[in-house]
C-alpha positions in Angstrom: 0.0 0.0 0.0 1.5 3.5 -1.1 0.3 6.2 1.3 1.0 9.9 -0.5 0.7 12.6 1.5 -1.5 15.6 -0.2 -3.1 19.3 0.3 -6.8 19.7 -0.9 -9.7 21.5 -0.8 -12.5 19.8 0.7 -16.2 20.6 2.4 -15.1 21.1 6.2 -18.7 20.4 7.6 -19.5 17.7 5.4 -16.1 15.9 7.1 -17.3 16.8 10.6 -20.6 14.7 9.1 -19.3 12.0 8.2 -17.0 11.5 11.2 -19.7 12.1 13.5 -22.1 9.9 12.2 -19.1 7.3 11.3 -17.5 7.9 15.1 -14.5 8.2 13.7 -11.4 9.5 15.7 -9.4 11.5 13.3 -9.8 13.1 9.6 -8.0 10.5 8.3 -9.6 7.5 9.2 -12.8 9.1 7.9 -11.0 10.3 4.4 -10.0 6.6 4.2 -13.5 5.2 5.1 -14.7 7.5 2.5 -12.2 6.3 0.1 -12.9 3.0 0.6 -16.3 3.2 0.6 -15.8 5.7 -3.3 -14.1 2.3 -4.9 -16.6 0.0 -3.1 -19.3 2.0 -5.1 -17.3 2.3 -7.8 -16.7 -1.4 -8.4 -20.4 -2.1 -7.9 -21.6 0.4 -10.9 -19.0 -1.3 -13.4 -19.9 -4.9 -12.9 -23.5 -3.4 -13.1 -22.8 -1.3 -16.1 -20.5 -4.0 -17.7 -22.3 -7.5 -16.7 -21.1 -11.0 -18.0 -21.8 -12.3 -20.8 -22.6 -16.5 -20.3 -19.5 -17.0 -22.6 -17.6 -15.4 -20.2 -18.9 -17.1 -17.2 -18.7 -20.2 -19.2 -15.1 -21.3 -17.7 -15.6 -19.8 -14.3 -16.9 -22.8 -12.6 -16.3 -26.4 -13.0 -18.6 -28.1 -14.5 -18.4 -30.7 -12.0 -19.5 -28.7 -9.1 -22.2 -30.0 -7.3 -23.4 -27.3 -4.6 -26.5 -29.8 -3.4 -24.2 -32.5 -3.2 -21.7 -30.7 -0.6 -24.7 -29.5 1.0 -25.2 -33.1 2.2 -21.6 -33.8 2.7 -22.0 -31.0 5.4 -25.4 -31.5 6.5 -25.8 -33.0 10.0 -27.7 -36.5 10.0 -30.8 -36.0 12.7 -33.9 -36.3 11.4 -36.7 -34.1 12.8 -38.3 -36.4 14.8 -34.9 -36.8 16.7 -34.7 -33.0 17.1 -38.2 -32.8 18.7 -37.2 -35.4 21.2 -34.0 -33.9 22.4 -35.6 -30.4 22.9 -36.6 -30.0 26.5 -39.8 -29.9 27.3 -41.6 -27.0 29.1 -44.4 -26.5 31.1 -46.0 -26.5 34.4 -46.2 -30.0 36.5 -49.1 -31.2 37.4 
């Protein structure tokens, strides 16, 4: 990461704004929030404005990948009627 150091001309108030409502400490950690925040943005409208094609997408997963099957690879083995049975019961004794 390159840090530069740099003089500008910016809206004084709107930067108290934003580091109140951000609780932010210091003008630079809410320039950098800001920043961050600009390229976020930024990155979001380009994929919008520039979307993928299917032949693009077309080598970007294998064609083997089976999300259902991992699914039950990771899914615990209890059946529902196992889950009712092991919940404790509540309730008044009579």
């Amino acid at each position: 990461m390159n840090i530069i150091k740099t003089t500008m001309e910016i809206d004084e108030d709107k930067l108290e704004r934003v580091m109140k409502l951000g609780k932010f400490n210091t003008r630079k950690e809410a320039m950098d929030w800001a920043l961050t925040e600009a390229e976020r943005i930024a990155t979001l409208n380009n994929i919008e404005s520039n979307p993928w094609s299917p032949s693009v997408m077309e080598g970007m997963v294998d064609p083997d990948y089976d999300v259902m099957a991992i699914r039950q690879l990771e899914a615990p083995r209890v059946s529902y009627r196992e889950v009712l049975k092991a919940k404790p019961k509540t309730g008044r004794k009579g």
